[in-house]
N, C-alpha and C positions, 0 to 999 in steps of 0.2 A: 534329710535334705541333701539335696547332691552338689557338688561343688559349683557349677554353672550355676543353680537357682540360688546357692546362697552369695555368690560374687554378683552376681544380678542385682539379690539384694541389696548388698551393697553399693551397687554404680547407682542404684534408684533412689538412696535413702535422701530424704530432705526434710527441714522441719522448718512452722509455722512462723511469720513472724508479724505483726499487727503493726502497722506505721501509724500512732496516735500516741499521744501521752501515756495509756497507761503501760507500751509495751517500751518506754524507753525507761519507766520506773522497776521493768521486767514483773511487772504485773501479768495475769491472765491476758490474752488478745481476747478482744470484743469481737461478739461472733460475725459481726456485718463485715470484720476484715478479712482480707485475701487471703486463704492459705493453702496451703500445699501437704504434701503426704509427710508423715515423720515418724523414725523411725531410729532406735538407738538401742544398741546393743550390747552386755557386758558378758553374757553367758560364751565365750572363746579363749580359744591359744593361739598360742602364734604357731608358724607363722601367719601372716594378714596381709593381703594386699587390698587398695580401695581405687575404685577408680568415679570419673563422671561416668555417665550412662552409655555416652556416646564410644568407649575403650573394651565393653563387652566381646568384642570378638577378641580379640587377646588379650583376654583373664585367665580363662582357660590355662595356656601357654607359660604366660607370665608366672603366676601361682603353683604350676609345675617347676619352676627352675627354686621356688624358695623350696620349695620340698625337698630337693635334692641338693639342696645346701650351694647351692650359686650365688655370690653377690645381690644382697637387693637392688642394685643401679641395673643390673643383667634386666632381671624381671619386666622392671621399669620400664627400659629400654624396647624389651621384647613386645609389651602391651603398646608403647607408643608408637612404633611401627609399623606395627600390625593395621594400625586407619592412618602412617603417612603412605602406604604402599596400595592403599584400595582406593582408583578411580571413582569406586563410588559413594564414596563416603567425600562430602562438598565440605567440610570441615576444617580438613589439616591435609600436608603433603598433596601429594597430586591428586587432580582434580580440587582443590580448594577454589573458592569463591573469588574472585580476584580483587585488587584495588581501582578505582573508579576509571584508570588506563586500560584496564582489561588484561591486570599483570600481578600472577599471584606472589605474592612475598610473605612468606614464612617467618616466625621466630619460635624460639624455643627455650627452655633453661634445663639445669639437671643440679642438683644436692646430691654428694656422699656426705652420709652419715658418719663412716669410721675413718674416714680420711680428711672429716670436715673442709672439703673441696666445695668446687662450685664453676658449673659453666656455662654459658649464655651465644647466642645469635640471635641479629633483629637486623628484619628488611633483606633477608634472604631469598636472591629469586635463584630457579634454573637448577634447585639444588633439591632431590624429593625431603631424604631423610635429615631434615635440622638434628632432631630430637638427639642425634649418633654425633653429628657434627661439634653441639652443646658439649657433649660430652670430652671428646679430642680435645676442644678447648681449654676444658679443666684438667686435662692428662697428659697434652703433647706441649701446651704454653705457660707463660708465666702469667697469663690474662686469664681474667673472669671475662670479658665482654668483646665479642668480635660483630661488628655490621657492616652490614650493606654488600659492596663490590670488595674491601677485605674480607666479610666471612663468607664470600664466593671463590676468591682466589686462596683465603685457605683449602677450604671444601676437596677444591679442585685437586690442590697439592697432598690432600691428602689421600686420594683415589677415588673421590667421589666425582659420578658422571652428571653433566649437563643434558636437561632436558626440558622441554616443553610441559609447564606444570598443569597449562591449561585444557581441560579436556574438551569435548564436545557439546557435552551438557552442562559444565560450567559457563561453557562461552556463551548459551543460549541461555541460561538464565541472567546473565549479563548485559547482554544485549534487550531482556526485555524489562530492564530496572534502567538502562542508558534510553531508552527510545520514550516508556513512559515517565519514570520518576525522577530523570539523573537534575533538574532542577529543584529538586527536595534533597541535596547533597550534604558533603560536612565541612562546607565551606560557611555557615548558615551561625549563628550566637549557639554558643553551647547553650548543655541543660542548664547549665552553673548563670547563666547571662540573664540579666535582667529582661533583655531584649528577645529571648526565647518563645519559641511559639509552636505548640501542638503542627508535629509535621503529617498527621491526620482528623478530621473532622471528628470531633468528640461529642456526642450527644445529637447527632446527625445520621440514624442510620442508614435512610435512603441515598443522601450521597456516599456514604461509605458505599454500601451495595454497588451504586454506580460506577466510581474505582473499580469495584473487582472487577465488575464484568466489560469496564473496559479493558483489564489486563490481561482476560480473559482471551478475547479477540486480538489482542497483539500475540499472544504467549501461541494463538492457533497459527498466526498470519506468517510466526518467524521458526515455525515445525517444532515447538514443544508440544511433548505427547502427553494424549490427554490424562495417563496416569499421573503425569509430572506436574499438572500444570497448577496444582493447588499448594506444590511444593514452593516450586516455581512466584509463585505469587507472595506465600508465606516472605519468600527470600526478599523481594522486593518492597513491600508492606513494611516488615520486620526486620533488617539488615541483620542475618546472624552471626554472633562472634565465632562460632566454627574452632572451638578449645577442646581438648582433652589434656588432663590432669591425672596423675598415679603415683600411690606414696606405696611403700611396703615396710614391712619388719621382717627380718628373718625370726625362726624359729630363740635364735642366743640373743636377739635386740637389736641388731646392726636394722640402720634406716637411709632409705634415700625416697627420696622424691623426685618427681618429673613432671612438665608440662608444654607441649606442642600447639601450635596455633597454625591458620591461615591468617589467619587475625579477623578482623572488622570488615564485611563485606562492602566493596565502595568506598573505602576508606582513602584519604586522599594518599598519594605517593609517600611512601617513606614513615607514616604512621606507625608506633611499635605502643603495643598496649602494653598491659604487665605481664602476658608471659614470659616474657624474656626480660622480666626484671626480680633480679636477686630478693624475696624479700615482699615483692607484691603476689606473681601470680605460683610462686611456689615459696616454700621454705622450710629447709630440712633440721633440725640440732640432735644429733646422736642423744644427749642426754633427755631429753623432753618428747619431742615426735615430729609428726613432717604435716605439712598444710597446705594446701591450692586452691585455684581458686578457675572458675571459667564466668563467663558472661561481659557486665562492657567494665573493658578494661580500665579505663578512665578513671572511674569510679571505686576502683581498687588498689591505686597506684598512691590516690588520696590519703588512703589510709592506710595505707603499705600490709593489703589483706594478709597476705600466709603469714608475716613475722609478727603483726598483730596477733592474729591467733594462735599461734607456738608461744608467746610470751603468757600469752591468756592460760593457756595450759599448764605454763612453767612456776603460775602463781598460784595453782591451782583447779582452776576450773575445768570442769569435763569437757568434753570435747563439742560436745552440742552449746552449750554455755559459753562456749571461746568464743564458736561461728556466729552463733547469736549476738555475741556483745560485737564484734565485728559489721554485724549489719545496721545496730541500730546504729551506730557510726556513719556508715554510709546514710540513714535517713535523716539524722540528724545535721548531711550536711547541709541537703534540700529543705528543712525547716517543717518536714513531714506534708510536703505539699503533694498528694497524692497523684494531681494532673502530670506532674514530673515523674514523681517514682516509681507511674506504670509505667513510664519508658526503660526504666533500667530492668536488666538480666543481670542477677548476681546469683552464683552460687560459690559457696565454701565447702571445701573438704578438708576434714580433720584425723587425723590415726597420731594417736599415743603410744607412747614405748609401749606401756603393757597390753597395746592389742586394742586398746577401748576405742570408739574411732564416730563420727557422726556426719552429716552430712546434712547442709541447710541452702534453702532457695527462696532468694526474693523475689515474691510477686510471684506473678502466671503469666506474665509477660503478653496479655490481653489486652491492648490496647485497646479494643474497640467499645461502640458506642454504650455498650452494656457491663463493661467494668467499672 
């Protein structure tokens, strides 16, 4: 197997998880529940890097530098880059998805392993590369946490150029979540609220149909091309968190971890999920391993995902076992009420010092009338 298909592998791996009684007893899932692919692995050496699926294009690159004995933060660094630098990728850095102003704001975190460091930005505009910025922070300050118009005017000072984050295809899928949906916003009772309410027709597929095709006809009216336009729709439907996460090992143990966001599509101004929080959507310990997390943030900040699962590790359990016990967490906040917990995107990514490493997702993120 060649090195792309097996880090492929790995950006893809996820494992099953049944939101009912008997998967919080970690019983078997009952087959009627939702699951996903899984996948876990012990036959490897180091070194290892993991990422989500979305950091494929520099794996490659990244997994080069551990070979050659660089820093694992380098690696790190090089993979998350790699999609802040590509307009086309609506996820992280430029061209990202923007907040409901039509203004992309970035955050990011970074774990050293042998330095037991740590550095963060949240609500960063006008700036591509957070992920580099995170990193200054833990190297050039005496902070772990820099936001907003400070970790702009650091940025700045430290040679980093001002630019326009929002592309042209981001603007257009913006404009067609403002024109049709933007009264279905996240000003509205969270999931957590009693007062909560299905922001799509459930058990209703004819008007669901209806929605599309009327997004359909806006998505034509405001020149999204028709390759796009089911993307395009997805985004608006689906608000996507737009994450990538990257842990590595060097070949002798050294670990760091990394995670970049655009954040939450539509998300009101100034919103910071847990990537750029120490602890939720990453967390690195030289001695144990490193953890991340992508999907809705909210929901991981709860339960403080990545240092949840590095503890989980540190007591023992495999790394598919940590992510797992991690989720039921998250289901157990909603009370397993299923109409809620198809709204959430959660995944975990786990790497252990000795290389073992796993990767789990909840739900299929289906919302519609036939989930």
């Amino acid at each position: 197997m060649n090195r792309r298909k097996f880090l492929s592998g790995i950006a893809l791996t996820s494992a099953s998880l049944a939101v009912s009684a008997e998967a919080q007893s970690q019983q078997k899932p009952q087959s009627k529940a939702p699951v996903t692919k899984e996948a876990v692995r012990t036959d490897f050496k180091r070194p290892i890097l993991i990422s989500s699926a979305n950091g494929i294009n520099g794996s490659d690159g990244g997994y080069t530098l551990l070979t050659r004995g660089h820093d694992p933060l380098d690696a790190v660094m090089f993979l998350l880059k790699t999609q802040e630098d590509d307009p086309n990728d609506d996820s992280v850095g430029y061209g990202g998805l923007p907040n409901e102003d039509g203004v992309v704001e970035l955050d990011s975190c970074c774990m050293h392993g042998p330095t037991r460091r740590a550095g963060s930005v949240a609500g960063v505009r006008e700036i591509k590369n957070v992920a580099a910025v995170a990193r200054l922070v833990m190297e050039r300050t005496n902070h772990v946490m820099l936001v907003g118009e400070g970790a702009q005017k650091f940025a700045v000072a430290q040679g980093f150029k001002r630019q326009d984050l929002l592309t042209e295809h981001s603007r257009k899928i913006w404009m067609l979540w403002k024109e049709a949906m933007s009264n279905q916003d996240n000003w509205g009772p969270g999931l957590s609220s009693p007062g909560w309410k299905s922001p799509v027709p459930l058990g209703k597929p004819q008007a669901r149909a209806e929605i599309v095709e009327r997004l359909n006809q806006i998505a034509a009216e405001i020149g999204i091309e028709p390759e796009f336009r089911q993307h395009a729709i997805d985004c608006v439907l689906h608000p996507p968190t737009g994450t990538i996460h990257c842990s590595a090992v060097t070949e002798n143990g050294d670990m760091a971890g990394g995670t970049t966001t655009s954040g939450l599509a539509w998300k009101i101004a100034g919103r910071a999920g847990d990537s750029p929080i120490i602890g939720a959507g990453c967390y690195t310990d030289q001695d144990v391993g490193s953890a991340g997390a992508t999907g809705t943030g909210e929901e991981c900040i709860k339960i403080c995902g990545a240092h949840t699962i590095v503890e989980n590790m540190r007591k023992g359990m495999d790394p598919k076992e940590a992510c797992l016990d991690a989720l039921r967490r998250i289901v157990h906040n909603h009370e397993d009420d299923r109409n809620k917990i198809k709204f959430i995107s959660m995944q975990f990514y786990a790497l252990r010092k000795d290389g073992a490493y796993a990767g789990v997702s909840l739900w299929s993120h289906d919302t519609n009338e036939a989930s």
